[in-house]
N, CA, C and O of each residue as an XYZ file, in Angstrom:
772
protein
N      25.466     42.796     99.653
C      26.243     44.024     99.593
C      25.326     45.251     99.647
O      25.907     46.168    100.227
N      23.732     45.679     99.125
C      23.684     46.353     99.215
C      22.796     46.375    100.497
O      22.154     47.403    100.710
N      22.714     45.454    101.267
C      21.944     45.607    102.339
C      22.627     46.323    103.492
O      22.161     46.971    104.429
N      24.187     45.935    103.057
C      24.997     46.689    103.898
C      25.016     47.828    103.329
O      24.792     48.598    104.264
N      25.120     48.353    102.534
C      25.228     49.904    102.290
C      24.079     50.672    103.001
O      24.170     51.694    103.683
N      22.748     49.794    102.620
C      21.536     50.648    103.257
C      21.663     50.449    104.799
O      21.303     51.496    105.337
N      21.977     49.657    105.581
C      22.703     49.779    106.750
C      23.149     50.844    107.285
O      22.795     51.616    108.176
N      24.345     50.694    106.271
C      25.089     52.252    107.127
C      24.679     52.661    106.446
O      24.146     51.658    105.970
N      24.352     53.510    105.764
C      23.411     54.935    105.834
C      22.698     55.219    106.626
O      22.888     56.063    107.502
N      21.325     54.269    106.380
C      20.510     54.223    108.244
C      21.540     54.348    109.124
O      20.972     55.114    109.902
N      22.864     54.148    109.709
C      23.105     54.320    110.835
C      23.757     55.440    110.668
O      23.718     56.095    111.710
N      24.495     56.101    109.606
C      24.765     57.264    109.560
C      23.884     58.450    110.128
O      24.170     59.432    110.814
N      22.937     58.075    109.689
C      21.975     59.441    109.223
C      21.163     59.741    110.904
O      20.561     60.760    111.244
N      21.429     58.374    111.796
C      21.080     57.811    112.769
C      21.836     58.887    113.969
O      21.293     59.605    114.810
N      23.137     58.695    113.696
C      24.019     59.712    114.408
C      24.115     60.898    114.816
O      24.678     61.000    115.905
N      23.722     61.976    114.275
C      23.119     62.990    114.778
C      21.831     62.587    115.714
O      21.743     62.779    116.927
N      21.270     62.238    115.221
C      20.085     62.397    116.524
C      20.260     61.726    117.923
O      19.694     62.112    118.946
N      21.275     60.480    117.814
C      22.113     59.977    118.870
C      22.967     60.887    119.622
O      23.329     60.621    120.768
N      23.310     61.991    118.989
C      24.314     62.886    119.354
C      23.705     64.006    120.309
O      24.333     64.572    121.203
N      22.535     64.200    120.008
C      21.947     65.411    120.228
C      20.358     64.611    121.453
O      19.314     65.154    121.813
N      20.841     63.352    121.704
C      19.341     62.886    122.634
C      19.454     63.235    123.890
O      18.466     63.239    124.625
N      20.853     63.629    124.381
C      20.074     64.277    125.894
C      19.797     65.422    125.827
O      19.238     65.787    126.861
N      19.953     66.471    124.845
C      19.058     67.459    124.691
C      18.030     67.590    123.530
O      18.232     68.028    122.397
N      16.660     67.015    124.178
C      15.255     66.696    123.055
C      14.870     68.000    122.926
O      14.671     68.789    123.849
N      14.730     68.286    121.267
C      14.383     69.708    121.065
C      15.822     70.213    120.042
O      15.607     70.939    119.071
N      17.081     69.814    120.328
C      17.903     70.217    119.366
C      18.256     69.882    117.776
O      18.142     68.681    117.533
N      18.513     70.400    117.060
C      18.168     69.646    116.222
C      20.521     69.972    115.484
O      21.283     70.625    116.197
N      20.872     69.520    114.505
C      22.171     69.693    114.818
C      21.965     69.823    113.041
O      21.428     69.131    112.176
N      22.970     71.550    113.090
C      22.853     71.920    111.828
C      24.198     72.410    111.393
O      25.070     73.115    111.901
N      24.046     71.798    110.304
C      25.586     71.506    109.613
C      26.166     73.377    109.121
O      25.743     74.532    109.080
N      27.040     72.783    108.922
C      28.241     73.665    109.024
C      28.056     74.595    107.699
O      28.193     74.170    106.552
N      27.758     75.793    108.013
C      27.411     76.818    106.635
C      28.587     77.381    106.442
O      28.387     78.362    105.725
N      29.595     77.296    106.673
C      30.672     77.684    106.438
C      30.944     78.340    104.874
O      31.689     79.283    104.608
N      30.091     77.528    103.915
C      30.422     78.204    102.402
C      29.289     78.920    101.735
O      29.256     79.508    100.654
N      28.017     78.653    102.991
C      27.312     79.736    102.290
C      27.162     80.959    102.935
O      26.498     81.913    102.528
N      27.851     80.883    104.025
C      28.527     82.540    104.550
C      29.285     83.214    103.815
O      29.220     84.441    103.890
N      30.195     82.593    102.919
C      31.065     82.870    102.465
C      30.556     83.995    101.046
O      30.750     85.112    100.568
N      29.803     82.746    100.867
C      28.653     84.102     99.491
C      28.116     84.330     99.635
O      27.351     84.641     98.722
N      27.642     84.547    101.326
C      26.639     86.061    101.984
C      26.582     87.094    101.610
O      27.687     87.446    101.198
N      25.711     87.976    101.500
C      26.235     89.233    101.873
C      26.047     89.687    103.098
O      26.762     90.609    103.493
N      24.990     89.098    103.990
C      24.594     89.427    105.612
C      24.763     88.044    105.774
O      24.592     87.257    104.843
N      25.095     87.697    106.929
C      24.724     86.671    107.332
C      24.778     86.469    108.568
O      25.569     87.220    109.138
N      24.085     85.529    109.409
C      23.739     86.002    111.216
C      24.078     84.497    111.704
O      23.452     83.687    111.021
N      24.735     84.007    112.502
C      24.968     82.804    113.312
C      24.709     82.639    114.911
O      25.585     82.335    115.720
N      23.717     82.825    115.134
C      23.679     82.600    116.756
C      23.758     81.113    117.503
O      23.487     80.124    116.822
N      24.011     81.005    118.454
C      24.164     79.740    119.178
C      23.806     80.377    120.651
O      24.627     81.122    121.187
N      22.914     80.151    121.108
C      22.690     80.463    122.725
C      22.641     79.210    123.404
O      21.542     78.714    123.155
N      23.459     78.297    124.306
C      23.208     77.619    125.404
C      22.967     78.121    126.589
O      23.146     79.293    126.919
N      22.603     77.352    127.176
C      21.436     78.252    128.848
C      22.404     79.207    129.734
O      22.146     80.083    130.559
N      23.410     78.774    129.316
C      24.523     80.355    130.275
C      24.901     81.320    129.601
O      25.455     82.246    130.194
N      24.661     81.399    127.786
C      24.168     82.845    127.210
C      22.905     82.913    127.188
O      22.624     84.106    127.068
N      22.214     82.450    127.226
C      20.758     82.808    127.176
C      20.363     83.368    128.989
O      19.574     84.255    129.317
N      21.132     82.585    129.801
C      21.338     83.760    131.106
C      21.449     85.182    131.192
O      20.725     86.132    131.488
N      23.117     84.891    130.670
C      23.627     86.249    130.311
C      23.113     87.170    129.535
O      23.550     88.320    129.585
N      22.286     86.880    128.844
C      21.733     87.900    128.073
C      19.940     87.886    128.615
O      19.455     88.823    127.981
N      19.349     87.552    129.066
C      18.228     88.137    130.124
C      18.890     89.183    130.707
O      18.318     90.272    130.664
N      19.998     89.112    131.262
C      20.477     90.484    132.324
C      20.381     91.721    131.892
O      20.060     92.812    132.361
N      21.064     90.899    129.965
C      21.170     92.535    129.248
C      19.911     93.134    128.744
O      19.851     94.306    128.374
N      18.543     92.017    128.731
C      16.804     92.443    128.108
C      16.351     93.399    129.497
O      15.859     94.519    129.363
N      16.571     92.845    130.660
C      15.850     93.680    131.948
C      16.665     94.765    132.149
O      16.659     95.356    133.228
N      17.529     95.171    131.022
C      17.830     96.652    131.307
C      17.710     97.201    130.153
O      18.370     98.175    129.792
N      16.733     96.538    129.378
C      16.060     97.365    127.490
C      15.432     98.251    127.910
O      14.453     98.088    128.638
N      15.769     99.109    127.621
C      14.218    100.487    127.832
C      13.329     99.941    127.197
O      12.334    100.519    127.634
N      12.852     98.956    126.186
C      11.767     99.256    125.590
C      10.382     98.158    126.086
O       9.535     97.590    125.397
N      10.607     98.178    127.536
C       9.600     97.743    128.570
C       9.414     96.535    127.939
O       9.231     95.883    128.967
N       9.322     95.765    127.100
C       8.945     94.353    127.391
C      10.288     93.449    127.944
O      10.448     92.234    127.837
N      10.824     94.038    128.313
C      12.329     92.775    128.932
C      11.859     91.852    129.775
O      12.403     90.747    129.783
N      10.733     92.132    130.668
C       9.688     90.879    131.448
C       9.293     90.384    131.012
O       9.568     89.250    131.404
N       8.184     90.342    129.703
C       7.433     89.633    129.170
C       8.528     88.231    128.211
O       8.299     87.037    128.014
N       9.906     89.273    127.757
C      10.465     87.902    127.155
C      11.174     87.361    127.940
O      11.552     86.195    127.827
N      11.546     88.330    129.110
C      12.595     86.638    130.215
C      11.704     85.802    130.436
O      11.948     84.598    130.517
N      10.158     86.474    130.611
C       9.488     85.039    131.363
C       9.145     84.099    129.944
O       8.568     83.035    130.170
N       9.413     84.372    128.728
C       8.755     83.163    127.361
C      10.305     82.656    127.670
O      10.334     81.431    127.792
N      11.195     83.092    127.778
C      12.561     82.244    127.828
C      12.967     81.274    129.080
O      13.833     80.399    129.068
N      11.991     81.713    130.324
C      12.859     81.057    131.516
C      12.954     79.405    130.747
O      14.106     79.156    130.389
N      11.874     78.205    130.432
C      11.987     77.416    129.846
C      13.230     76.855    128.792
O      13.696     75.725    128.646
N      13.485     77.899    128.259
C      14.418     77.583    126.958
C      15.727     76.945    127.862
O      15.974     77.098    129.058
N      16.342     76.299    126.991
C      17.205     75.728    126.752
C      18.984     75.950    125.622
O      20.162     75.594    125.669
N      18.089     76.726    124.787
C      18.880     77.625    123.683
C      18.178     78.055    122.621
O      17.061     77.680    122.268
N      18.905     78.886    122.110
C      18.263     79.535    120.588
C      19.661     79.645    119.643
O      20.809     80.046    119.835
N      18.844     79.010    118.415
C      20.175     78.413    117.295
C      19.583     79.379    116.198
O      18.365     79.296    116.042
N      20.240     80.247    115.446
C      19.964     80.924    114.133
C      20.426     80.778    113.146
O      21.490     81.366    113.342
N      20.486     80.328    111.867
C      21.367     80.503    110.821
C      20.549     81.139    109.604
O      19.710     80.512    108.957
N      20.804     82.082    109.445
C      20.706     82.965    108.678
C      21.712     83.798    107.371
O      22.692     84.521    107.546
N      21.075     83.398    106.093
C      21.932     83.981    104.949
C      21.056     84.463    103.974
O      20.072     83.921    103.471
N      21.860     86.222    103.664
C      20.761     86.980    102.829
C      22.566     87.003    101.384
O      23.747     87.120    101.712
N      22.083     86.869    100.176
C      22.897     86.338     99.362
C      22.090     87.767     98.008
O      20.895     88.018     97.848
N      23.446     88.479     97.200
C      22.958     89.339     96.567
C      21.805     88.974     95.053
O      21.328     89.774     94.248
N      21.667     87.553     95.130
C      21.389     87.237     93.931
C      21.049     86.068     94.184
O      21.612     85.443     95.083
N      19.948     85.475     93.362
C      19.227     83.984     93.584
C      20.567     83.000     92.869
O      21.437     83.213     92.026
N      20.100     81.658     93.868
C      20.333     80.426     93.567
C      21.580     80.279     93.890
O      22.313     79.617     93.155
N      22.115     80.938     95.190
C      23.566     80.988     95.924
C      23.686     79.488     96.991
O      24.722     78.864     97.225
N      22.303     79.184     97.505
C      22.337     77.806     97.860
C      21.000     76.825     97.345
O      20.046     77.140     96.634
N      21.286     75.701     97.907
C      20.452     74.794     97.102
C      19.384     74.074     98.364
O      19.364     74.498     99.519
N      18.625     73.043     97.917
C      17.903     72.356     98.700
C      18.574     71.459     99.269
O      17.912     70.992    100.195
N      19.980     70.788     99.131
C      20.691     69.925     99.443
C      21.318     70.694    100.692
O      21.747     69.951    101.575
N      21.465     72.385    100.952
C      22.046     72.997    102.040
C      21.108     72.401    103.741
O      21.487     72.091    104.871
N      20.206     72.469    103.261
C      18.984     71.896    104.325
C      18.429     70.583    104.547
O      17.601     70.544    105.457
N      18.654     69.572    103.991
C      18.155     68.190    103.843
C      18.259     67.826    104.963
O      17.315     67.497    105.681
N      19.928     67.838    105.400
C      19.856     67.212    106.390
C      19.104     67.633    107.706
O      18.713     66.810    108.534
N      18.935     69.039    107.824
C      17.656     69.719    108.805
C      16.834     68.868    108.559
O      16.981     67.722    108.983
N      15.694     69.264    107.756
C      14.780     68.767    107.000
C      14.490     67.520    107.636
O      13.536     67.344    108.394
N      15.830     66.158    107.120
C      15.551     64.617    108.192
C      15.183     64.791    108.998
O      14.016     64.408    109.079
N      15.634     65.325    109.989
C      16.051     65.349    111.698
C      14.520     65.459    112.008
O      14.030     64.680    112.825
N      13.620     66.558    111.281
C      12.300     66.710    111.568
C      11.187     65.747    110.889
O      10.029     66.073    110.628
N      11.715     64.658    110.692
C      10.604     63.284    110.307
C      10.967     62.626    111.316
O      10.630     61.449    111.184
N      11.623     62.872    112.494
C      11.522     61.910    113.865
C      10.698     61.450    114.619
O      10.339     62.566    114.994
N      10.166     60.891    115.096
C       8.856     60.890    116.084
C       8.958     62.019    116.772
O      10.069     62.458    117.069
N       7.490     62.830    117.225
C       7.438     63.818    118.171
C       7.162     65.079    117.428
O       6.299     65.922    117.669
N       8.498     65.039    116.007
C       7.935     66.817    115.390
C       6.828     66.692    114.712
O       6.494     65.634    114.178
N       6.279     67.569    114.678
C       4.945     68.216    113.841
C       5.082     69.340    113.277
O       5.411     70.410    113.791
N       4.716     69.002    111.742
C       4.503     70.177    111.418
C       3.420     71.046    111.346
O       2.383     70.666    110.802
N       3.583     72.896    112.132
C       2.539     72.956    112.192
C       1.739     74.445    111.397
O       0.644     74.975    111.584
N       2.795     74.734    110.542
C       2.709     76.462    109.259
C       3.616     75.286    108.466
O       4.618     74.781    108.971
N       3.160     74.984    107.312
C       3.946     74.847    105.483
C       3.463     76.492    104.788
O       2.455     77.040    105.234
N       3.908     76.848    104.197
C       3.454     77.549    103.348
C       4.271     77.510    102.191
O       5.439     77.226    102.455
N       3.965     77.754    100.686
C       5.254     77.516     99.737
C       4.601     78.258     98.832
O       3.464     77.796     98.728
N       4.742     79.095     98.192
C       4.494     80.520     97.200
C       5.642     79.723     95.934
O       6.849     79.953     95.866
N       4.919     78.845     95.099
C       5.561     78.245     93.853
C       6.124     79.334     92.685
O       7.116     79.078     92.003
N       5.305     80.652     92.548
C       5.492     81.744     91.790
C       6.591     82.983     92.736
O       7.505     83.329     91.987
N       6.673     83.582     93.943
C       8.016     83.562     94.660
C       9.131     82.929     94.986
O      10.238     83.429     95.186
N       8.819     81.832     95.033
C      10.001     80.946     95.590
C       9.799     80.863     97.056
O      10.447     79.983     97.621
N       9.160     81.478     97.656
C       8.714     81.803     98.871
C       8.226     80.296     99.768
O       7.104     79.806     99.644
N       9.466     79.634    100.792
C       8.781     78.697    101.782
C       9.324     78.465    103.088
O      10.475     78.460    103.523
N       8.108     78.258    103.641
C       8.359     78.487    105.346
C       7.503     77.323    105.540
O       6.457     77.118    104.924
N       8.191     76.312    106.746
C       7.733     75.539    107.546
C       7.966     75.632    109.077
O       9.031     76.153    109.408
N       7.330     75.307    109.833
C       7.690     76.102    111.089
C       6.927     74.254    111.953
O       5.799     73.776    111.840
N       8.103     73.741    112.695
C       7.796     72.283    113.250
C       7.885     72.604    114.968
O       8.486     73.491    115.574
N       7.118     71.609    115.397
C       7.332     71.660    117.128
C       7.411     70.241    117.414
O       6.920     69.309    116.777
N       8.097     70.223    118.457
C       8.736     68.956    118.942
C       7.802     68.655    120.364
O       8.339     69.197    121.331
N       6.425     67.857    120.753
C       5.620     67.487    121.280
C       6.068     66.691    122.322
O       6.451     65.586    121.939
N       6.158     66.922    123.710
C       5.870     65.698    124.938
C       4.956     65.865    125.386
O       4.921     66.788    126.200
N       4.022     65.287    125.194
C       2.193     65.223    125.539
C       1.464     67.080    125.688
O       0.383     67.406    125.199
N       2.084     67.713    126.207
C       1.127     69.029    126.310
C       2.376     70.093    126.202
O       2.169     71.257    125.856
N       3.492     69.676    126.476
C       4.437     70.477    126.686
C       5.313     70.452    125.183
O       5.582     69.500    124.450
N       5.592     71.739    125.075
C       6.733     71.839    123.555
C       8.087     71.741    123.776
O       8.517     72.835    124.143
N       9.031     70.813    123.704
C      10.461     71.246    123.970
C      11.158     71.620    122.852
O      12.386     71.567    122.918
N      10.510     72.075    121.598
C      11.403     72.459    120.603
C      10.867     73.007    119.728
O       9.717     72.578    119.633
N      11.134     73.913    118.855
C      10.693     74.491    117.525
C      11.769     74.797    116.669
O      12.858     75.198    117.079
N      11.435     74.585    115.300
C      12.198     74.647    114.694
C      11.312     75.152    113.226
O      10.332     74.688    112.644
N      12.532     76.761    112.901
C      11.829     76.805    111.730
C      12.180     77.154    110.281
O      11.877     78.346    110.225
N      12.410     76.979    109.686
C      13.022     76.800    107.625
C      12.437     77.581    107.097
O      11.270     77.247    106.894
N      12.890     79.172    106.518
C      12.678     80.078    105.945
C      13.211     80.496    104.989
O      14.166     81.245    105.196
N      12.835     80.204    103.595
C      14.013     80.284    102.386
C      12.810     80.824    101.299
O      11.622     80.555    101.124
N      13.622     81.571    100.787
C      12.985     82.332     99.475
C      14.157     82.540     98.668
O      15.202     82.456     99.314
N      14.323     82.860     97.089
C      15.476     82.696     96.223
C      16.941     83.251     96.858
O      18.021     82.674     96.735
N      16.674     84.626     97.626
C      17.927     85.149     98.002
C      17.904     85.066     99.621
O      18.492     86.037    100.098
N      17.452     84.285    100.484
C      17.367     84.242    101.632
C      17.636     83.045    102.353
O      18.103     82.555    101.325
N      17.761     82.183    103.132
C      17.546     80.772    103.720
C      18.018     81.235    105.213
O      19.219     81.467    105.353
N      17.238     81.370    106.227
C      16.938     81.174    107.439
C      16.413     79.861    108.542
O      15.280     79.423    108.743
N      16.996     79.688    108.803
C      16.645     78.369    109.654
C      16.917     78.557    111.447
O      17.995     79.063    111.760
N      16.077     78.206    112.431
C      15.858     78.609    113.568
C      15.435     77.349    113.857
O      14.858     76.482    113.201
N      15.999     77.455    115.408
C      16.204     75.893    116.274
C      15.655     76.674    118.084
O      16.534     77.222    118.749
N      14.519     76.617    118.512
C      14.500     76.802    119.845
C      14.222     75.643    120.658
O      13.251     74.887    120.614
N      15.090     75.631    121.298
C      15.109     74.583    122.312
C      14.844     74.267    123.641
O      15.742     74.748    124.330
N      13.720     73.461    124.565
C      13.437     73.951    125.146
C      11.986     73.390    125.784
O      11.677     72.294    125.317
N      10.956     73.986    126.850
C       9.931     74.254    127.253
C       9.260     75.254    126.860
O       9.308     76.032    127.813
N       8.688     75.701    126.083
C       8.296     76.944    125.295
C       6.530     76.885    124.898
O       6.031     76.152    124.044
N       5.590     78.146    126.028
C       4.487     78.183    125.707
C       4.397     78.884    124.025
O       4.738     80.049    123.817
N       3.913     78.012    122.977
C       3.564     78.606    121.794
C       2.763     80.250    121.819
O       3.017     81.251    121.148
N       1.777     80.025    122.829
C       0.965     81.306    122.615
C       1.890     83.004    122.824
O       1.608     84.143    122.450
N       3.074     82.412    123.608
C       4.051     83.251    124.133
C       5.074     83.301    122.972
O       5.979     84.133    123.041
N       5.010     82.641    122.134
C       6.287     82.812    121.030
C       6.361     83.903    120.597
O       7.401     84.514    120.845
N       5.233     84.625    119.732
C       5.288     85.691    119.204
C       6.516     86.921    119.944
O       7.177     87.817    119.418
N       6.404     86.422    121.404
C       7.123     87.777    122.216
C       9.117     87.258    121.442
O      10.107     87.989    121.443
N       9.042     86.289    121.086
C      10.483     86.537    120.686
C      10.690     87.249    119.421
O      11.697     87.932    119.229
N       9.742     87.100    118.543
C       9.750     87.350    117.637
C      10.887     89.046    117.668
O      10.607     89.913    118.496
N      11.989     89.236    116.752
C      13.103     90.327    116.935
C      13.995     90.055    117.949
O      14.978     90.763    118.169
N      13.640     88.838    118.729
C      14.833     88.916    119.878
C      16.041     87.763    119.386
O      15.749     86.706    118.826
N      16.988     88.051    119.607
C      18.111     86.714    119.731
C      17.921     86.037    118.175
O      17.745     84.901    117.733
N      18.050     87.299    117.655
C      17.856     86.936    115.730
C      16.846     85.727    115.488
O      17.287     84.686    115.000
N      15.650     85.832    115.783
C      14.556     85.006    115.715
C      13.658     85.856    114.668
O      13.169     86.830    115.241
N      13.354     85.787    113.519
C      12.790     86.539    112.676
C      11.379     86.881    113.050
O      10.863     86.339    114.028
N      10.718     87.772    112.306
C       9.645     88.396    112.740
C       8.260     87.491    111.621
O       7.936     87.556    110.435
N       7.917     86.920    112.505
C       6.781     85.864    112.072
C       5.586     86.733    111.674
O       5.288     87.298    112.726
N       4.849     87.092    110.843
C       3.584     87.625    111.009
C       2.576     86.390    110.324
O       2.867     85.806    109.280
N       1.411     86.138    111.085
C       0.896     85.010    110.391
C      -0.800     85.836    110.459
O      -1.554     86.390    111.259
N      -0.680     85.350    108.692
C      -2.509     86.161    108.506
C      -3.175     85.278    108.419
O      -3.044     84.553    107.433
N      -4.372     84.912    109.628
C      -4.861     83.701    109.584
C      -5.983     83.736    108.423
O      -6.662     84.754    108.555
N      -6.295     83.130    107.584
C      -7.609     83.041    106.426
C      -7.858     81.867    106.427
O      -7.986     81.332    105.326
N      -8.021     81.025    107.684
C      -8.758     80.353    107.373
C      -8.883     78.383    106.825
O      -9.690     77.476    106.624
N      -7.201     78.770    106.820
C      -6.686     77.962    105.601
C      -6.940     77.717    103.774
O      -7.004     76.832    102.921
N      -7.033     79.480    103.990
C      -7.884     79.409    102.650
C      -6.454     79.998    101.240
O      -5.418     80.535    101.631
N      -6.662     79.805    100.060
C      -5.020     80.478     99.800
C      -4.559     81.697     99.713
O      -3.656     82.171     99.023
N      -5.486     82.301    100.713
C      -5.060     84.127    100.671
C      -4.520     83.522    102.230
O      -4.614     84.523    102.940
N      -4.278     82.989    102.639
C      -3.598     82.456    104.256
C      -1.769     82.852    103.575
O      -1.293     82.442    102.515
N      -1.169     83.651    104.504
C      -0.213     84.179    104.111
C       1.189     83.870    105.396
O       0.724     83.650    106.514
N       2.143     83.851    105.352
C       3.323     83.995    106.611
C       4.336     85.127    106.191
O       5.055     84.853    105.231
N       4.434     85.915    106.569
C       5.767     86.779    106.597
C       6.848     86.497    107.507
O       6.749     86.315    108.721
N       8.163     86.473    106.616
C       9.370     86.352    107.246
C       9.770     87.727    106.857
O       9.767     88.394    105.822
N      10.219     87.932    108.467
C      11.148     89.199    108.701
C      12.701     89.292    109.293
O      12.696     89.451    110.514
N      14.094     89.225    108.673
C      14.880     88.727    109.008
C      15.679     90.214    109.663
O      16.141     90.248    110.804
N      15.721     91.256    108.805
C      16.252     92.632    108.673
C      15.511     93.055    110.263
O      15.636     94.192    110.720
């Protein structure tokens, strides 16, 4: 009896990633439906490749001159997934809101490649890429501090060195990474606002 239970679970937990294998790089994130609810901001994007079209049209007419530099980090993509919740007061969601993210990225292929975790803030960011020999088809990244939890899904062909250019676009938060070294003054800023 309980071999069957551990069974299905393994095949439960199995299902999403069955769901989501002809597009490698997605990762499938559950339904925030109740922690929008005790948002006070909260941001939901979903881009598949015919909004992420449609909206190149609307970057190459940004005045603020880089609209080239990010159609060309996007021609690759595939989509951009955001979920984002800023909450007036700590401990509005839990670690159980993300787990199931979290699985999806012990698959073969992701790597993680920024942990950072500030035990005295509450402050943690992991930021994973999804590897086919030289090429990235996915990133994915978990940004939570007491009143915040951000999570980002790009999907895709995506040169890393070129990421930074999304950074503010298509509610992709603003990454600043202070390299030290790997030493513990090595710092990540999340910028969601």
């Amino acid at each position: 009896m309980r071999f069957r239970s551990v069974t299905l679970v393994c095949a439960l937990l199995a299902l999403p990633a069955l769901a989501f294998a002809g597009d490698r790089g997605r990762l499938q994130l559950p339904d925030f439906t109740a922690l929008a609810k005790k948002a006070t901001q909260s941001v939901d994007i979903s881009l598949d490749p015919s909004l992420l079209h449609l909206a190149s049209g609307i970057i190459n007419s940004d005045d603020s001159g880089n609209g080239a530099a990010v159609n060309g980090v996007i021609q690759g993509i595939r989509g951009i997934y955001v979920r984002s919740y800023t909450f007036d007061k700590p401990g509005q969601y839990s670690k159980a809101d993300v787990r199931s993210v979290e699985a999806q990225l012990l698959a073969p292929g992701w790597q993680p490649i920024v942990s950072t975790h500030d035990l005295k803030q509450g402050n943690n960011v992991d930021i994973y890429i999804l590897r086919n020999g030289n090429r990235t088809d996915g990133v994915a990244i978990i940004a939570a501090d007491p009143r915040q939890l951000t999570i980002v899904n790009i999907v895709g062909s995506i040169d890393l060195a070129k990421l930074a250019q999304l950074q503010g676009q298509f509610g992709v938060p603003k990454i600043g990474l202070t390299a030290g070294g790997g030493t513990p003054g090595s710092t990540v800023t999340i910028q969601t606002h």
